[in-house]
C-alpha positions as CSV (number, residue, x, y, z in Angstrom):
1,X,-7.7,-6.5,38.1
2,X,-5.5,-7.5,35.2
3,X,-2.7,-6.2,34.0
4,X,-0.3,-5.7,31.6
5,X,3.4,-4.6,32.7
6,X,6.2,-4.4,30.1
7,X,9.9,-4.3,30.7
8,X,12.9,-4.4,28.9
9,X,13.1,-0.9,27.6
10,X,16.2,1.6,27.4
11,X,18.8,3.2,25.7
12,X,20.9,1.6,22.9
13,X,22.8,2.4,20.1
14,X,21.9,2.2,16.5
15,X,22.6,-1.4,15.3
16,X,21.9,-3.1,19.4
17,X,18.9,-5.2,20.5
18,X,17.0,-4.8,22.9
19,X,14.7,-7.4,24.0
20,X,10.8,-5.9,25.7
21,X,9.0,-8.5,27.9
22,X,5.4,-7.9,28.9
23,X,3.3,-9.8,31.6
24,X,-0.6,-10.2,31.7
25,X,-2.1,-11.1,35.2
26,X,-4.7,-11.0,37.1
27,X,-8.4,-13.2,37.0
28,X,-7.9,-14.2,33.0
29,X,-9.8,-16.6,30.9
30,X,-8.4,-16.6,28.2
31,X,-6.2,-14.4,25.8
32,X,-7.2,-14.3,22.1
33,X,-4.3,-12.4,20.5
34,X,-0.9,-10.0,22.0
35,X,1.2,-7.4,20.4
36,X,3.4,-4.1,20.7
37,X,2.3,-0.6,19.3
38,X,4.6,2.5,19.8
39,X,4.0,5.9,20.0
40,X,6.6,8.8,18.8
41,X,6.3,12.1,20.1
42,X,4.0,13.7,17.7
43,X,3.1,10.9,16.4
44,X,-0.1,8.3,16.2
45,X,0.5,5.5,17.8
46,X,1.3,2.7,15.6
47,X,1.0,-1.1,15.0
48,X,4.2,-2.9,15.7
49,X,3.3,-6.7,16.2
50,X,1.0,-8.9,16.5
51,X,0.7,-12.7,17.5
52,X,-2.6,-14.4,18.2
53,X,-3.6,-17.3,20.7
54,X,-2.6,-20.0,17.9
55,X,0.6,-18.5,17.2
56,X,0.2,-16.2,13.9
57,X,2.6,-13.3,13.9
58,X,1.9,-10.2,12.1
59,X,4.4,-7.0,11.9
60,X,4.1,-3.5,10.4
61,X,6.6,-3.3,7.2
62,X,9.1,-1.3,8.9
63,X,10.0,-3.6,11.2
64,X,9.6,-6.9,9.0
65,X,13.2,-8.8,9.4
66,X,14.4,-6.8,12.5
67,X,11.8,-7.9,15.4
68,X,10.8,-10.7,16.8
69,X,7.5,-11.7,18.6
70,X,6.3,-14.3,20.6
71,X,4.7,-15.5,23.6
72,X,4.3,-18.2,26.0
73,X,0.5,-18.9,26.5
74,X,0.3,-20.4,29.4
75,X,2.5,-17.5,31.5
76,X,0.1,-15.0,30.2
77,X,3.4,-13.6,28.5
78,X,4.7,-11.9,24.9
79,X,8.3,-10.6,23.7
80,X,9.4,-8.4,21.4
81,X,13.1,-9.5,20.1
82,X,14.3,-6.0,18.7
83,X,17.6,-6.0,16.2
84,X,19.6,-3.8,13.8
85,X,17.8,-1.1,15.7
86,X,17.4,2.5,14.5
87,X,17.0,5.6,15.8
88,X,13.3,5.9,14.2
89,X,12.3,3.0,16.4
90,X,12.5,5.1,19.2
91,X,9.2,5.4,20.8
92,X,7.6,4.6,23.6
93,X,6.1,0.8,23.5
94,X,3.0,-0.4,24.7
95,X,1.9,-3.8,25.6
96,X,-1.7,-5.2,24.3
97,X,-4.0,-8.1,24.3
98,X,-7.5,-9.1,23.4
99,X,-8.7,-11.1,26.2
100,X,-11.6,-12.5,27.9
101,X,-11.1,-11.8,31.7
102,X,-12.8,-14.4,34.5
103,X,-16.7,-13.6,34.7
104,X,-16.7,-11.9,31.8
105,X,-18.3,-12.5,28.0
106,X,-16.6,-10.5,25.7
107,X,-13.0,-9.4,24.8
108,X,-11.9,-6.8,26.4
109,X,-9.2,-4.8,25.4
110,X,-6.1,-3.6,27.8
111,X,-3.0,-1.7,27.7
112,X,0.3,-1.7,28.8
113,X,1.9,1.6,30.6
114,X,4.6,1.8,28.1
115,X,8.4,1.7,28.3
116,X,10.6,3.8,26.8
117,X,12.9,2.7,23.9
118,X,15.5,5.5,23.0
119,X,17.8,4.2,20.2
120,X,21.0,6.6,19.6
121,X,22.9,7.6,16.4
């Protein structure tokens, strides 16, 4: 039974923050790597950051020098600090993490429900 549940998301202006919060739980072993994708309507879903176990961030150029990530490993958690926001970042964002859940060998992979993140002009 884990799970990942994000919060944070809304409605802001161009130029605010917003600031996304997600939560693994549930029988986990061990988490290799969290990050953010987002989905537009109409649109793939998308890469927005990464940050593995050790601490390595990654983002996708179009958010380089706006957002944020980071996590605290032993809560199971990941946050995505989001400034100078603009109305093309408004998408729905979705929580993610490799991990290896209790009694299990692999990584598995698991998914957020998504919040909403509506940025206004």
């Amino acid at each position: 039974q884990v799970q990942l549940v994000e919060s944070g998301g809304g409605l802001v202006q161009a130029g605010g923050s917003l600031r996304l919060s997600c939560a693994a739980s549930g029988s986990i072993s061990s988490i290799n790597a969290m990050g953010w994708y987002r989905q537009a309507p109409g649109k793939q879903r998308e890469l927005v950051a990464t940050i593995t176990s050790g601490g390595r961030s990654n983002y996708a150029d179009s958010v380089k020098g706006r957002f944020t990530i980071s996590r605290d490993g032993a809560k199971g958690m990941v946050y995505l600090q989001m400034n100078s926001l603009k109305p093309e970042d408004t998408a729905v964002y979705y929580c993610y993490s490799k991990l290896i859940p209790v009694g299990a060998r692999i990584v598995n992979d698991y998914w957020g429900q998504g919040t909403q993140v509506t940025v206004s002009s």
